[in-house]
N, C-alpha and C positions, 0 to 999 in steps of 0.2 A: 380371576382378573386377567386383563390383558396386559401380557407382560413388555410388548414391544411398545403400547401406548403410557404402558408405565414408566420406561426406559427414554421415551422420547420428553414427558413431563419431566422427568426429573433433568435432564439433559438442561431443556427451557430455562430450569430454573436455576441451573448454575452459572450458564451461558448470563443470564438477565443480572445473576448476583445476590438475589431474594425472590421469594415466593412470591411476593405481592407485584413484583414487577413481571414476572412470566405470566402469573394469573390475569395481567391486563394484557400482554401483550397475545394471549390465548382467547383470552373471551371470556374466561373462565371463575367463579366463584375460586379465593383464597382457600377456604375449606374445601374447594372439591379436589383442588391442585395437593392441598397436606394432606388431605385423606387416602389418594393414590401412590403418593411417597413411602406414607406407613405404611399401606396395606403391603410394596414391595419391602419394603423392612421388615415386618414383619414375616413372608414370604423366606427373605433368604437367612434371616435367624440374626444381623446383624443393624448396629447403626450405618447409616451414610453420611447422616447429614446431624452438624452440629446449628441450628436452626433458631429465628424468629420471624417473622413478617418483614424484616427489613434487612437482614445479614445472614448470611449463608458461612459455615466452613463444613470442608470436608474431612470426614473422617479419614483414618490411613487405609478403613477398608474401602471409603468410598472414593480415594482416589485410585485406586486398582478398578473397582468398578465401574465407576464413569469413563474409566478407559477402553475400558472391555465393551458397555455401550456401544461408543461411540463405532469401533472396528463392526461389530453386528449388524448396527443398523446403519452405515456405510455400504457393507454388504448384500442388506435386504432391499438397500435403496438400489443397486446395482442392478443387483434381478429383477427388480419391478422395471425398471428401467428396459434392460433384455427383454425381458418380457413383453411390455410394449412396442420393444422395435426402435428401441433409442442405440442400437449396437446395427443396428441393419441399413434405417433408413437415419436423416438429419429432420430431428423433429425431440421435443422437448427444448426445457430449461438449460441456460447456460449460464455459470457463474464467474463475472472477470473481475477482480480485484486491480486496481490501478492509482497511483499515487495522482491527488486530487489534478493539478495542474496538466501532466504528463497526459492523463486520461482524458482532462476538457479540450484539450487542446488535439492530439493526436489521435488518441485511443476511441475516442462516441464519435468521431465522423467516420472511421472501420466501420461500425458497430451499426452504423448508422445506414451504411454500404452493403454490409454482410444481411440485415434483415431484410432488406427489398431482396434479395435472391435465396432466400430461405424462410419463406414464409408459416414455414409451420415452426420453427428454430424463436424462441423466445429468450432474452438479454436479464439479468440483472448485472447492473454497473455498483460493485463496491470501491468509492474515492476516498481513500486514505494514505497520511503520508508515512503513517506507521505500517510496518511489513505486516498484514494479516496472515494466518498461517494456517492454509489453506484445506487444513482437513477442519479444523476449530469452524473455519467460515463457511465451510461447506460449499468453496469454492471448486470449479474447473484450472482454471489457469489466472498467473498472475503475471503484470507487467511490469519488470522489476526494476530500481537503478540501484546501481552498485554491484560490488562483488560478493556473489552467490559463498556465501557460506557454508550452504546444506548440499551437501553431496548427492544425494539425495532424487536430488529434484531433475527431469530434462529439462535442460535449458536451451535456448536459440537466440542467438545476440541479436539485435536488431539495430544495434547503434551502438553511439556513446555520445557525452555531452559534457563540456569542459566547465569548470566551476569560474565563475569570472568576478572580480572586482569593478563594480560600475559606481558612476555616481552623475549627479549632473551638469553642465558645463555650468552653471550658474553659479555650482559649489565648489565646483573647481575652481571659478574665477577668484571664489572670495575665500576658499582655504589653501588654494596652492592645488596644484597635481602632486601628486606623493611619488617618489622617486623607490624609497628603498620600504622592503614591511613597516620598518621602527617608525615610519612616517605614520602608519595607520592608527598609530598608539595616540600622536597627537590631535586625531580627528574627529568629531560625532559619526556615531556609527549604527547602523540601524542592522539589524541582528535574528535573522532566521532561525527559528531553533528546530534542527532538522536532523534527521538519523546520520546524514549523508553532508552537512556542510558543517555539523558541529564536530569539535573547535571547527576555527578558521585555517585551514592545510596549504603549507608552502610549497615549494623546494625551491633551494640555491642554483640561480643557470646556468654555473660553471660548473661548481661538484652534483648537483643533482640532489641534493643529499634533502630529504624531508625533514620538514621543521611545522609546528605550530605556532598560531600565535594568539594570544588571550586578549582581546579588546573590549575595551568598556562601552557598552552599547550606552546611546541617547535614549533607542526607543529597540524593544524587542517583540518581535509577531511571532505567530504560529502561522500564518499560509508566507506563501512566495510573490502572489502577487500583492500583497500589502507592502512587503520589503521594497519592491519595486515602485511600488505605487507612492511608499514615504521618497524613496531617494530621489523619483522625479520630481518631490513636490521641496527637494533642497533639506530635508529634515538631515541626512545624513550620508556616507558611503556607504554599502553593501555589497556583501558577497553571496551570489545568487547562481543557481544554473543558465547555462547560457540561454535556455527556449524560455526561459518564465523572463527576460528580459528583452527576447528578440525584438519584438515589437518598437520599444521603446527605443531601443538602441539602434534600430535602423532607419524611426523617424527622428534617430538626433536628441532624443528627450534626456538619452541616458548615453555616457561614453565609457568606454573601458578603459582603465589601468592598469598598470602593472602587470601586463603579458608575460611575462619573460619569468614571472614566479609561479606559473598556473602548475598545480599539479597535472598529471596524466587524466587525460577524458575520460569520467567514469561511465562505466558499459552500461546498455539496456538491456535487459533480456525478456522474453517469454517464456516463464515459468510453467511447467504443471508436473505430479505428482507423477513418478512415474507407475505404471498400472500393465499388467497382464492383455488386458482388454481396453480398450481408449474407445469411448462413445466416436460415432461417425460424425454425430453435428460439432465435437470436440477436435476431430480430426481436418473436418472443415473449415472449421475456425481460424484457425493455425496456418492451414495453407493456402487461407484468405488474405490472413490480416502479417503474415510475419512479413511478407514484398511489400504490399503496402507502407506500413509501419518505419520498416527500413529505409522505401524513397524517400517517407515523411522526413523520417531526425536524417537525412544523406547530408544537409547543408553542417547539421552539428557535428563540434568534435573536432575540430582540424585547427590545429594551433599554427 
């Protein structure tokens, strides 16, 4: 059997969640995909996979092994790579993970820059507002907001972007401007729910001192420009990044509040793994897009 096309099936199919979902996403007959599972189960004398067509868990030996996996053919992916000349010349696949708005807005017009002068250098754009994790995605580099966690990682700041209370003069006119947070309590609120803006984060302008605050949403989304898109339409107030509101706020549609409570601007960075070897179209990349990027967010962040 082929062990590394075995390791990459089974891989498919933890990643998808069930067999039957890797098997479509491969091309592949259901039984051809369990039949290569076994035959490596039965190979290393062990279960992996506690299993049906539609549910996946792993055994404790197969989460040590999907581990093991994944570092292997991470490795084999390298050398093929090397081997081609993806370490010499800028040429192959690049993978950038970018939080959806951040990326439509800043990160694909890079991207967009970066391929007309690297014509052999090819993009996949992953947008999500949840942090993907970048060996899992089989990602290059990620474009991060917030403060970096993983040590781990090199990082390159490329900004920051302050978290703002907007709403529109219309609903200003007919609830009041809100003066102090406890005002927000008495409001309709329309309610992002976001790694980075959930709860809602204060602080005092005298003592500085951070605070939360719990408000009862009208209406709550999962993108940023929906949040925006309700409060110009007077549905409610919202707390939103400052660029997913720029627009609106600079043609008037939308006004800001309560300055004087913003917490600290939270940072941008360019994430990637850090690596022994760093592909050239990856090194490229980076000292493409990080001047770029940085003029982009220059007007954000500044209270």
């Amino acid at each position: 059997m082929d062990r590394l096309e075995a390791m990459e099936l089974l891989l498919s199919a933890v990643d998808k969640g069930s067999l039957s979902a890797a098997a479509r996403e491969l091309k592949i007959p259901v039984s051809t995909l369990t039949r290569k599972v076994t035959e490596l189960e039965e190979l290393l004398g062990t279960r992996l996979l506690m299993r049906t067509t539609r549910k996946l868990t792993l055994t404790d030996a197969g989460v040590e092994y999907i581990a093991a996996a994944r570092n292997i053919l991470s490795l084999v992916a390298d050398q093929e790579r090397a081997a081609t000349g993806e370490f010499t010349t800028a040429r192959g696949e690049l993978v950038v993970t970018t939080p959806v708005q951040l990326g439509r807005q800043h990160v694909l017009p890079v991207i967009n820059q970066f391929l007309t002068l690297f014509p052999d250098i090819t993009v996949r754009l992953l947008q999500s507002d949840r942090n993907l994790d970048l060996i899992d995605a089989h990602a290059d580099l990620a474009v991060r907001i917030g403060q970096l966690a993983d040590s781990s990682m090199i990082a390159t700041r490329i900004g920051s972007l302050r978290t703002i209370v907007c709403a529109s003069p219309a609903f200003l006119d007919k609830h009041g401007v809100p003066r102090e947070l406890d005002d927000l309590k008495k409001l309709p609120c329309v309610v992002f729910n976001s790694p980075y803006l959930s709860p809602w984060r204060f602080r005092m302008p005298t003592t500085r001192t951070p605070l939360t605050l719990t408000v009862e949403p009208r209406l709550q989304v999962s993108a940023p420009d929906a949040a925006v898109a309700a409060a110009v339409d007077g549905v409610g107030i919202t707390l939103v990044l400052e660029h997913d509101a720029d627009e609106a706020i600079r043609s008037g549609q939308l006004q800001i509040v309560l300055q004087e409570f913003e917490i600290e601007p939270i940072p941008v960075h360019i994430v990637h793994v850090s690596r022994s070897i760093m592909t050239i179209k990856l090194r490229h990349f980076i000292d493409f897009a990080a001047p770029k990027l940085r003029e982009s967010l220059s007007r954000f962040g500044k209270q």
